[in-house]
N, C-alpha and C positions, 0 to 999 in steps of 0.2 A: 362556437362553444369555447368557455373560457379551459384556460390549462388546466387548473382545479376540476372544474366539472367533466373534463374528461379523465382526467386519474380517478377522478369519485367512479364513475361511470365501468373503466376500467377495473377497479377495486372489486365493486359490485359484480363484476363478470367472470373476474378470479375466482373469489368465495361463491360463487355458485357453482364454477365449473369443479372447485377442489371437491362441495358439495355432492355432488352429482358422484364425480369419480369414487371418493370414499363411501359410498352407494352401490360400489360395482357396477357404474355405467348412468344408463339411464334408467333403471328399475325407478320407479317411486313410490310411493307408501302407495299409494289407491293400485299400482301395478302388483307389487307382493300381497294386497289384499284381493288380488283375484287370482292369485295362482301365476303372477308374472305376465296376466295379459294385461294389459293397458287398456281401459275403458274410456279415459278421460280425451279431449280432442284436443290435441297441438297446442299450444297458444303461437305455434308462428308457421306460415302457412309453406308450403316446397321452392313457392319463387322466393322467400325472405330466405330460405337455408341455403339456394343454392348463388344467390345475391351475398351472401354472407360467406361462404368459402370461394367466390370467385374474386372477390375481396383480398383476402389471403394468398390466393395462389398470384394474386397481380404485387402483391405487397412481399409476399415471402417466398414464393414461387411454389411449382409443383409438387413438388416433394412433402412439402408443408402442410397441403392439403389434402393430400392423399392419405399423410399419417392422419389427419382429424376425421376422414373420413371413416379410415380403417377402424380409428380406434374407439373413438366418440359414436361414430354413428355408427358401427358394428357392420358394414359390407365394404365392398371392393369398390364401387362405384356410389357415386354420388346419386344415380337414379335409382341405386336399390334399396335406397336408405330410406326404413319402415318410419310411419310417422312417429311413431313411439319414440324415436329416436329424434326425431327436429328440434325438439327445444334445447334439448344438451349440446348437439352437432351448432344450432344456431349461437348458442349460448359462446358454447368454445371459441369457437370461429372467430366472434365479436373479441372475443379477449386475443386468442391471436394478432388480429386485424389491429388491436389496440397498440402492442409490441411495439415499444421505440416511435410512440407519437408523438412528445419531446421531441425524437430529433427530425421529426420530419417536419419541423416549422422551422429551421434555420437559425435556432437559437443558439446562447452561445457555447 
């Protein structure tokens, strides 16, 4: 993936995650039209969220993931984290994970 298409990419996972946050979390329209339950199904399945912050916690370590976990995906653990909450947690993660990919190619 070229550098561009990964800052595009990155970009994109920013403005969703600022998205989401100025939302108060993961609420989403179809969630406050039912009273804050979530009816809709994930679009990213618990092996993709927890593939995606073990990502993070290898790239930024534990701490880093612990915060996405707590805060994004609303529990203490990564296994308690409701699916209502996957695609933000996934979303996040992804822009974490993104953090300082520049310099992780050696350039100059």
């Amino acid at each position: 993936m070229s550098l561009e298409a990964q800052l595009e990419a990155n970009t994109k996972a920013v403005n969703r995650l600022a998205e989401i946050m100025e939302k108060g979390g993961a609420v989403t329209g179809s969630a406050k039209a039912t009273g804050g339950a979530s009816t809709a199904k994930p679009k990213h399945t618990d092996k993709e969220v927890t593939s995606a912050v073990v990502k993070v916690k290898k790239k930024h370590g534990d701490d880093a993931a612990k915060e996405l976990i707590k805060t994004v995906g609303k529990a203490d653990k990564l296994a308690e984290v409701k699916p209502e909450n996957y695609d933000a947690l996934y979303d996040a993660a992804v822009a974490k994970e993104a953090e300082d990919a520049e310099d992780a190619g050696g350039g100059l």
